[in-house]
N, C-alpha and C positions, 0 to 999 in steps of 0.2 A: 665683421659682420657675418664672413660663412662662419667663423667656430662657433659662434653666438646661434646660427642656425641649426648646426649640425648638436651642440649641446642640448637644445631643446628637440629635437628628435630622439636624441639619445634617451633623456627623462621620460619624451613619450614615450618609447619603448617599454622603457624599465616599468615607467606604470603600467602597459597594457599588459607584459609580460607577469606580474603580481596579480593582477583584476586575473588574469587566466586561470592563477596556480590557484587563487581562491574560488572560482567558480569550479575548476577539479575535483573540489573535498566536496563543495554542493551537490553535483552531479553524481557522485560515487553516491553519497550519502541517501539521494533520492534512489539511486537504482538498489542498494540493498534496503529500503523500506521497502519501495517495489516488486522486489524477490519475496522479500516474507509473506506482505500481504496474498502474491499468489501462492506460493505455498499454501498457506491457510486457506484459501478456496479449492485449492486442489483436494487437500487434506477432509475438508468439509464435503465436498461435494462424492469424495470416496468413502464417507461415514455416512455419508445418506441414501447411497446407494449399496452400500453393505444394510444397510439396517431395515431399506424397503425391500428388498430380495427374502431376510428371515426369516418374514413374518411378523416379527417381534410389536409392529404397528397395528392395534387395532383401533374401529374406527365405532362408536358409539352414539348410536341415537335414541336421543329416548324426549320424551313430550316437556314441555316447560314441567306440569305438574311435578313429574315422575322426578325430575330434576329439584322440584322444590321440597319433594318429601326428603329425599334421599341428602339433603342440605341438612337439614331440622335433627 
């Protein structure tokens, strides 16, 4: 009766110990999409503030008309 208990601990083990190693590759996996994605908002957000300092942004207003002619 104990080895019969102690075997079934052991199994549990081994299973929890496996469900661990695979939630590792999950975890990792999520934390370098997470890296990238900020990357890319870092990277974005230092291309929009390069780009609003330049000048390079103008801003245009002009009447529906003026709009409709310049379509045509």
């Amino acid at each position: 009766m104990q080895s019969k208990k102690s075997n079934e601990a052991c199994e549990l083990l081994r299973r929890l110990d496996s469900f661990a190693g695979a939630m590792n590759v999950v975890l990792v996996v999520l934390a370098v999409g997470l890296a990238a994605l900020d990357a890319t908002c870092l990277l974005a957000l230092h291309v929009e503030n390069a780009v609003a300092h330049t000048g390079w942004v103008a801003t245009v207003t002009a009447s529906p008309a003026t709009i409709n002619e310049l379509v045509r």
